[in-house]
Structure formats: structure tokens, C-alpha cells
C-alpha positions in Angstrom: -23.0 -14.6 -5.8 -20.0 -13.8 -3.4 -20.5 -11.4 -0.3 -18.0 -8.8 0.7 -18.2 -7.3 4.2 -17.0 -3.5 3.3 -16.0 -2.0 6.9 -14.6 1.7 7.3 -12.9 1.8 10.5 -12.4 6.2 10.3 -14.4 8.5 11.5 -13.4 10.4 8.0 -16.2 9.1 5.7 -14.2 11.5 3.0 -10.7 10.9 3.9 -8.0 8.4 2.4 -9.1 5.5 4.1 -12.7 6.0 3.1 -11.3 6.6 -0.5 -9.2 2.9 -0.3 -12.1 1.6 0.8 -14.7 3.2 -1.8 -12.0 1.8 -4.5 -12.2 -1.5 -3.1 -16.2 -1.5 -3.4 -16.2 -0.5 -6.8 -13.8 -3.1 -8.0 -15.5 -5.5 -6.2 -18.8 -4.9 -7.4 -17.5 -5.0 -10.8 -16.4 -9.1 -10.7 -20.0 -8.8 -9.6 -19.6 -9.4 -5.6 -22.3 -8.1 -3.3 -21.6 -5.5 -1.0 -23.0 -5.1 2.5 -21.3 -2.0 4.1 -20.5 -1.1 7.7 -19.1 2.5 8.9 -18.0 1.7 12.5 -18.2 5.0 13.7 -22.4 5.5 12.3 -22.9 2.0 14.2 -24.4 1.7 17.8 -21.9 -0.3 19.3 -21.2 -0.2 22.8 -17.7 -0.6 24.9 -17.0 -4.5 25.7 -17.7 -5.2 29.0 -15.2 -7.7 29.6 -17.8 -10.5 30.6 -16.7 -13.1 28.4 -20.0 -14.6 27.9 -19.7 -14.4 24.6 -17.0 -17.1 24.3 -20.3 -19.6 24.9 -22.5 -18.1 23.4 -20.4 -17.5 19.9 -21.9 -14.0 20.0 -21.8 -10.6 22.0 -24.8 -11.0 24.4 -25.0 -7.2 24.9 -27.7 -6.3 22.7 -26.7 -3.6 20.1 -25.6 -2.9 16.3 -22.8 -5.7 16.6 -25.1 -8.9 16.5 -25.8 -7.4 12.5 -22.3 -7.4 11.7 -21.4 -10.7 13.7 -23.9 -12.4 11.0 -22.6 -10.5 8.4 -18.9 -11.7 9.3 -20.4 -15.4 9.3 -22.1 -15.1 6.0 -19.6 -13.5 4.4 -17.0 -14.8 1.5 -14.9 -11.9 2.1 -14.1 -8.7 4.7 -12.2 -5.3 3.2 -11.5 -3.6 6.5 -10.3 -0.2 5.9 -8.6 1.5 9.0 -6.3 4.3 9.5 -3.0 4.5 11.5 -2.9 6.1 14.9 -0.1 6.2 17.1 1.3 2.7 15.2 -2.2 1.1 15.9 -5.9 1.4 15.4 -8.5 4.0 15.7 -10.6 2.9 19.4 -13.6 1.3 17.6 -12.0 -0.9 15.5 -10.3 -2.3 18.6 -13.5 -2.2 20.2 -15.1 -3.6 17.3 -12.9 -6.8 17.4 -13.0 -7.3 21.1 -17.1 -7.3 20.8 -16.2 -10.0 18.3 -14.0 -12.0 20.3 -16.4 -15.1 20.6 -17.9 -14.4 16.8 -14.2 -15.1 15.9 -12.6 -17.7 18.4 -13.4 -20.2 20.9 -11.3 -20.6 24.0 -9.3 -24.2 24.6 -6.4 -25.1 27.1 -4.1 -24.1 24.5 -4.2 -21.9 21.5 -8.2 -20.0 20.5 -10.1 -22.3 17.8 -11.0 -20.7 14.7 -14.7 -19.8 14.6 -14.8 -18.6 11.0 -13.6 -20.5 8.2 -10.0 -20.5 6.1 -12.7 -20.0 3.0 -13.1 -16.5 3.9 -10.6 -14.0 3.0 -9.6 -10.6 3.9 -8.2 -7.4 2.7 -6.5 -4.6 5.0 -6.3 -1.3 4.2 -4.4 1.3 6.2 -3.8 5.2 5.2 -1.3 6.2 7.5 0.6 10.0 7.2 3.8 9.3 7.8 5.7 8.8 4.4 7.2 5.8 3.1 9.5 4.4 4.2 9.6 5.6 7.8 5.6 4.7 7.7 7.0 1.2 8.0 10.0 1.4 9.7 9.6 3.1 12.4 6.4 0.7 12.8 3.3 2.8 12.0 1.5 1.2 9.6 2.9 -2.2 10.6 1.6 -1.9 14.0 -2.2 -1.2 12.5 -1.5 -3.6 9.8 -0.6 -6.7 12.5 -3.1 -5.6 14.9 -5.8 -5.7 12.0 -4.4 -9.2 10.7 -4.2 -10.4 13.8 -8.0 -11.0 14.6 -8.3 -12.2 11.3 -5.9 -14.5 11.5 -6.7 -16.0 15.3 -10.6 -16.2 14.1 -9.4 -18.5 11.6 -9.7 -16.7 7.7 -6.8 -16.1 5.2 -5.2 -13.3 4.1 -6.0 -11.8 0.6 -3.2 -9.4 0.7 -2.8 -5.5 2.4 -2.1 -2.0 1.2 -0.8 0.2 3.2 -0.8 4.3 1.6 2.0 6.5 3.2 1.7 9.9 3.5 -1.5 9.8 3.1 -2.7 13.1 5.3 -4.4 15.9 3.8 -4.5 14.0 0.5 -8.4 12.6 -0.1 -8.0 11.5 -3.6 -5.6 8.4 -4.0 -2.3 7.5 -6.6 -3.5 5.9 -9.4 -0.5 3.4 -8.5 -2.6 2.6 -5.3 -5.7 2.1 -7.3 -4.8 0.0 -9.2 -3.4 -2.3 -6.3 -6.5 -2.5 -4.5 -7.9 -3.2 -8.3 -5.8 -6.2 -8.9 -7.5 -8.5 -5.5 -10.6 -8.1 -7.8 -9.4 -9.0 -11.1 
């Protein structure tokens, strides 16, 4: 059976980046993938320190909730990270989140960071951002979140499975059945 890594990167756990995210779930568990779930803002994870040690050891070594979710990264076929917009960027903890991951996800050479996960694993971004489409994207909103998000991804060695990106999304919890069944179609 194939593992998805569900992670909600909003502290909203009813807002339109929790709903992307829920969507995504559902699907998936449909095609009969396995879900392990992760709300970044209910786990104990502190601030990176900055120490670097974890470039040798492949792991944070600052004891915490992290460790969990590094294994769960490794063992995973799949990652759904579902993040909201703020200020053309991402919420603090999912920044956070990735730098405690730094050595999970690359290992330091002379030249450009080696891959520590593996081009089999694929992931999804989701980003719920309220400025409306088109200026969402133009004036770099959702883009910024979107390449900061594919970014780690990307440097810690995985391939993309596609992103959604839902404009104008504020004040509006349930999502457009257009944007539904976008996030359905990665599951079909």
C-alpha cells in the first residue's frame, strides 16, 4: 500500500487550506493510499538553532516532534503539503518546518546540496491565497509560497506531482467544485 504524508501548514484547521487539504485526503484514501497526517501548528517543534549538526547526522538532533515527521518524510511515497499565502510566502512554521529538515532533505557538497530523499517520491502543493486571480499570481503571491514550498522539495531530491493554487480564497471555507476536482484528478 502507498503512504501519503498529509501536512497542513495553517493555523486554520477550518479554513481553505485545511479544506484543499481534507479534499486531497479523501481522494487519496479512495485509490486506497494510507494517510499519516501532520498539523504543523498542533506539533511540538521548536525554532532551528542554526547548528548545522544535522547535515551529519541526516536528522535534527534537537529532540522534539520533528524526528516523527523526518521518518515519516523518509517512508513516505508521497507529501500533500497544504500552506497558505502570507505576504508572497509561507506561514513561519512551515519555514521553520523545512529548515529543521534541512539535513532530513540534503546533504552538503562543494557544490550544489545532494538529494537525501528519493526522485520516487512525489509531492503535491497546495496554497489558498486571498488575493484573486489573476493578480494572486502576478503580482507574485501565491508564486512566491508556491516556489518557496517547491523549492525544498525539489533541492531534497523528490518530483513534483503538480500544484493548486485557490485565489481569492479568504473568508470562503468551502471550495469550487472546479478546484475539487483538480486536487481529485492527482488521485485518479
Amino acid at each position: 500500500m502507498k503512504r501519503l504524508l498529509a501536512i497542513l501548514g495553517s493555523p486554520h484547521p477550518d479554513g481553505s487550506t485545511a479544506a484543499m487539504l481534507a479534499c486531497a485526503v479523501a481522494a487519496a484514501e479512495r485509490a486506497g493510499w494510507a494517510v499519516d497526517r501532520v498539523e504543523l501548528y498542533r506539533e511540538e517543534i521548536g525554532l532551528c538553532r542554526g547548528c548545522r549538526a544535522c547535515i551529519e547526522a541526516g536528522v535534527c538532533v534537537v529532540p522534539d516532534g520533528v524526528q516523527r515527521i523526518a521518518r515519516l518524510l523518509q517512508g513516505c511515497d508521497a507529501v500533500v503539503l497544504a500552506a497558505p499565502t502570507y505576504w508572497a510566502n509561507l506561514p513561519a512554521a512551515v519555514k521553520n518546518f523545512f529548515d529543521r529538515l534541512l539535513g532530513t532533505a540534503m546533504e552538503e557538497t562543494k557544490t550544489f546540496p545532494k538529494p537525501r530523499l528519493s526522485p520516487r517520491q512525489r509531492y503535491l502543493l497546495l496554497t489558498a491565497c486571498n488575493t484573486p486571480a489573476p493578480f494572486d499570481y502576478l503580482c507574485g503571491q501565491s508564486r512566491g509560497a508556491i516556489r518557496a514550498m517547491e523549492e525544498f522539495f525539489h533541492t531534497a531530491g523528490m518530483r513534483r506531482m503538480g500544484r493548486v493554487v485557490f485565489a481569492g480564497a479568504q473568508g470562503r471555507g468551502e471550495l469550487p467544485p472546479s478546484l475539487e476536482r483538480k486536487i481529485r484528478r492527482f488521485w485518479q
